[in-house]
N, C-alpha and C positions, 0 to 999 in steps of 0.2 A: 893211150891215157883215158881210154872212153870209161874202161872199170873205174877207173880211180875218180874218175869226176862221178859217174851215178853213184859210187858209194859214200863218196863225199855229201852226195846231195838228200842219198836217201838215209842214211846217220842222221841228219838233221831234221827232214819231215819227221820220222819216225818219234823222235823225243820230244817235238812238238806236239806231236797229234795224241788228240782228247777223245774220250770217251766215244764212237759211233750210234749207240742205240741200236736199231733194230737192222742196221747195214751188215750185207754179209762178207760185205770189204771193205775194211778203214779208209779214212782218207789217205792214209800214207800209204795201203797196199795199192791204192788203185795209183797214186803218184810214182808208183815205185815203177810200175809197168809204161808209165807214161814217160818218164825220166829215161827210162831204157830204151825207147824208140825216140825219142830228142836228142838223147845223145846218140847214138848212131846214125841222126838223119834218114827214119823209117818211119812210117806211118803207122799208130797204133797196134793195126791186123798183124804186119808183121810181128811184133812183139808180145801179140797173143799167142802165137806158138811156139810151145816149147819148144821144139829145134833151134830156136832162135837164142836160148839162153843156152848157160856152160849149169851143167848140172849142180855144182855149189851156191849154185846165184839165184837159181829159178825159182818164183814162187808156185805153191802148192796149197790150193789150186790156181790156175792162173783165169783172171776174168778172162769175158767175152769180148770180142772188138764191139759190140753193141752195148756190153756193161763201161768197158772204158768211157766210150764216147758220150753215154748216161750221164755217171756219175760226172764225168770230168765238167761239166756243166753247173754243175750241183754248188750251191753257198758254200760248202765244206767243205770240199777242192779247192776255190778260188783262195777261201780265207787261208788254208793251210799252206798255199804258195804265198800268200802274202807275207805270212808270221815266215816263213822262211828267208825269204828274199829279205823283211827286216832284220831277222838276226844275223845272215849275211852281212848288211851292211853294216853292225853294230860291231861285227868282229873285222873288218874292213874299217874300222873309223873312218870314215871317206866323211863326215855328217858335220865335221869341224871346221872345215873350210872355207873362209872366207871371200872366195871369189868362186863364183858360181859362172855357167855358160848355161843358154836355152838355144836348143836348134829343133829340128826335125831332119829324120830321113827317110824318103819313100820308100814304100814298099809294094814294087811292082805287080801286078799278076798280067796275065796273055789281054791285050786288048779287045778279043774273043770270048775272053771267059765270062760264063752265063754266075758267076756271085754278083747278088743281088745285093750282098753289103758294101762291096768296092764302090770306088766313084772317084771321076775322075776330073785329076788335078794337075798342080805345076809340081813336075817328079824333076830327076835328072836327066838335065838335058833338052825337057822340052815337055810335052802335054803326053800322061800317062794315067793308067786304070790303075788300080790297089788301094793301099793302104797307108798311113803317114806315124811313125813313130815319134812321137813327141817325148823333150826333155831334156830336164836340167843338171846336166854334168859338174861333180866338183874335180878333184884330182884321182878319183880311184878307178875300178871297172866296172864297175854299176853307178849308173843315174841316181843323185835323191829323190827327185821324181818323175814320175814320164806316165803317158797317156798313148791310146791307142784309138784313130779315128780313120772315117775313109779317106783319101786326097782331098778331096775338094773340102774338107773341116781346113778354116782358115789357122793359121799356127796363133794369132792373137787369138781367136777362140780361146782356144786350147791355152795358152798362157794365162788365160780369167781363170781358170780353174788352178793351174800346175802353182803360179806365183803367191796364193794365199798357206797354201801345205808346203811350204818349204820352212826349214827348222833356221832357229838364230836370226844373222841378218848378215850385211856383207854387201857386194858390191855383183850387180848381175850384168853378163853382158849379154848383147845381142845381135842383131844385124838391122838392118835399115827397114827390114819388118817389123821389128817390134817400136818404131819407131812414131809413137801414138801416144799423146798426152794422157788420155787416163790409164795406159799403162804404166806411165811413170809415175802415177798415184795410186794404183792399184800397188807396185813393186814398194815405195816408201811407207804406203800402209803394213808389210809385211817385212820392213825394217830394212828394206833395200834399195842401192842407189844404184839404176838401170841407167846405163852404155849404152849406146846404137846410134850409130853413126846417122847424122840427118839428112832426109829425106832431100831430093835436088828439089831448088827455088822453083817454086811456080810466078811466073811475073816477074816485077821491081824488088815485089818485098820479100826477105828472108824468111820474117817467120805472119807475116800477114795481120789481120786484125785481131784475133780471134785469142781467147783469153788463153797463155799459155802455161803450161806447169812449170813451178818453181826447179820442179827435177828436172825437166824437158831442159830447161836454161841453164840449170846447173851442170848437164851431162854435157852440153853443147860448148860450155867453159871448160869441163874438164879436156876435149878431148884436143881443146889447143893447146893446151899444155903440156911439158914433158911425161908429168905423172901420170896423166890419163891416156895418154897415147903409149906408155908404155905396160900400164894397166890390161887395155884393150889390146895389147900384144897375145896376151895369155888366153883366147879368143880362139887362139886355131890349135890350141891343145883340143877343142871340140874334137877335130877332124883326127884324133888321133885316138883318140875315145871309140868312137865308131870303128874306124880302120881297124885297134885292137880286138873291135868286139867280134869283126866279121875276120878275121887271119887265122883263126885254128881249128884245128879237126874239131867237128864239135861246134863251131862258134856258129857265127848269124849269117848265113850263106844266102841267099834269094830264096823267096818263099817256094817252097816245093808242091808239085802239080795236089799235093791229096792234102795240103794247109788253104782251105776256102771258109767262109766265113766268119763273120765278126768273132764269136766265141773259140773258134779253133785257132785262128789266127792270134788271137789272147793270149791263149794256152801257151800254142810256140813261142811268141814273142819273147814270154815271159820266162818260161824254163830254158831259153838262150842266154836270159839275163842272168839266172841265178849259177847256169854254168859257165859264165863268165867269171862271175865271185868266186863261186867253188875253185876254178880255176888259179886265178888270183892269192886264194888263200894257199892251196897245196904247192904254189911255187914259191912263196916267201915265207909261210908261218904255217904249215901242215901240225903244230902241235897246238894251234887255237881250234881248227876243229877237233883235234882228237878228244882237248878236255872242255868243252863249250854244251 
C-alpha cells in the first residue's frame, strides 16, 4: 500500500504548493522525495537514488541527500506539511467533536545516543532518553493538535500551549497530570470543561487551603457521578489512537537509528501523521481525495 499512501500524499502537496521563486525544487518536489522514504521507513539517502524508485514514479532530476536534508528544514517545507496535514483533517472531519483526549507518547532513542536535542524523562515503563509526542485526540486518525518536545518537556508545559489552539469547545479529558488548577482555567478559557481524575490527599484535607478552580470542583463533582464517569470512559479510546497510528506498514514504528534531532524527528513525526490520514481516507472515502 506504500504507492498508494505517497501518492495519496503527494496529490495533495502538490496542489497545495505555491509559487517557489528562485528554488530549483518546489516544496512539493522535495516533499515528494521525503514522502517516499517515510513511507518505506528509509532514510532520505536512500530515496535519493534512482534505483530506489520504479521508473513511472521517479522524479527527474532527483535532489541530493544534502539538498533534501537543506530544504527539508526550510519555512516552505514545514508550512506546506502543515497546509497538508490541515486539509487532511478537513477532509477527515475529525474537527467536530466534542470530546477531546490529551496524552503524550515517548519517543525513545538508545540511552547512548550522542542527540543533543533528546532529554531525558518519564517514557514507558520507567526513566528513558528521546523525545515526547504531545496531543489532543478527537475520534479520527490524526490529532487536532499535538506538539513535539524532548522527555523531560513537562506534558502541562506542552498543554499551555496545545489547549489555547484547539477549535470549538467541548469537554477535554485527561489524566492525573493534568490535574492543576490553572489548567482548568486555561481549558474553560478555551471553552472547555477538563476531566482528570484528582490528584491523592496530601494530609487531612482534600483539596487544602489554597484558592481552587470553579472547574477543578466542577470536574471533581462530575466524576462522582454516572455522567462523568461515564464521559471519562471515552479516555482509553486515547490508547487506541496511538496503537492505530503505530499497526501498519508505513505507520509510526520506533524512531529509526538515521531520525536524530529536533528537526528531523519533526519531519518524521509528522509525515507518519499525515500517512495515517492518507491512510484513513483511501480506506473509507478514496473519492474525497481524488476530487479535494
Amino acid at each position: 500500500m506504500e504507492r498508494e499512501l505517497w501518492s495519496a500524499l503527494y496529490f495533495v502537496a502538490k496542489r497545495l504548493d505555491k509559487p517557489w521563486g528562485s528554488w530549483r525544487y518546489s516544496a512539493s518536489d522535495v516533499l515528494m522525495v521525503h514522502f517516499w522514504a517515510v513511507v518505506h521507513d528509509r532514510p532520505e539517502s536512500w530515496a535519493a537514488e534512482a534505483r530506489n524508485w520504479p521508473a513511472e514514479l521517479r522524479p527527474k532530476p532527483l535532489p541530493s541527500q544534502s539538498t533534501l536534508s537543506r530544504r527539508m528544514r526550510k519555512a516552505d517545507a514545514v508550512q506546506l506539511m502543515l497546509e497538508v496535514e490541515n486539509h487532511l483533517v478537513g477532509l477527515l472531519a475529525i474537527a467536530g467533536y466534542w470530546v477531546r483526549t490529551i496524552d503524550a507518547k515517548p519517543l525513545a532513542v538508545s540511552g547512548v545516543s550522542k542527540d543533543p536535542d533528546a532529554g531525558y524523562g518519564r517514557g514507558a515503563g520507567g526513566h528513558q532518553k528521546g523525545y515526547k509526542f504531545y496531543a489532543v485526540w478527537g475520534a479520527g486518525s490524526m490529532p487536532i493538535a499535538w506538539a513535539l518536545a524532548p522527555m523531560n518537556v513537562s506534558e502541562k508545559t506542552v498543554a499551555r500551549q496545545l489547549i489555547p489552539s484547539l477549535p470549538q469547545g467541548g469537554y477535554l479529558l485527561g489524566d492525573t497530570m493534568y490535574d492543576v488548577n490553572w489548567l482548568y482555567d486555561l481549558a474553560a478559557e478555551a471553552g472547555y470543561q477538563l476531566l482528570a481524575p484528582k490528584t491523592k490527599d496530601r494530609g487531612r484535607g482534600g483539596l487544602g487551603h489554597r484558592r481552587q478552580s470553579p472547574h477543578r470542583l466542577r470536574s471533581i463533582r462530575m466524576l462522582k457521578e454516572p455522567f462523568g464517569r461515564a464521559l471519562y470512559q471515552q479516555r482509553r479510546g486515547i490508547e487506541r489512537c496511538f496503537g492505530t497510528w503505530t499497526c501498519f506498514g508505513g505507520g509510526m514504528a520506533p524512531l529509526p537509528a538515521w531520525v536524530r534531532r529536533f528537526p528531523r524527528v519533526r519531519n518524521w513525526v509528522h509525515t507518519k501523521l499525515l500517512i495515517a490520514g492518507a491512510r484513513r481516507l483511501l480506506i473509507d472515502d478514496p473519492h474525497k481525495l481524488a476530487v479535494a
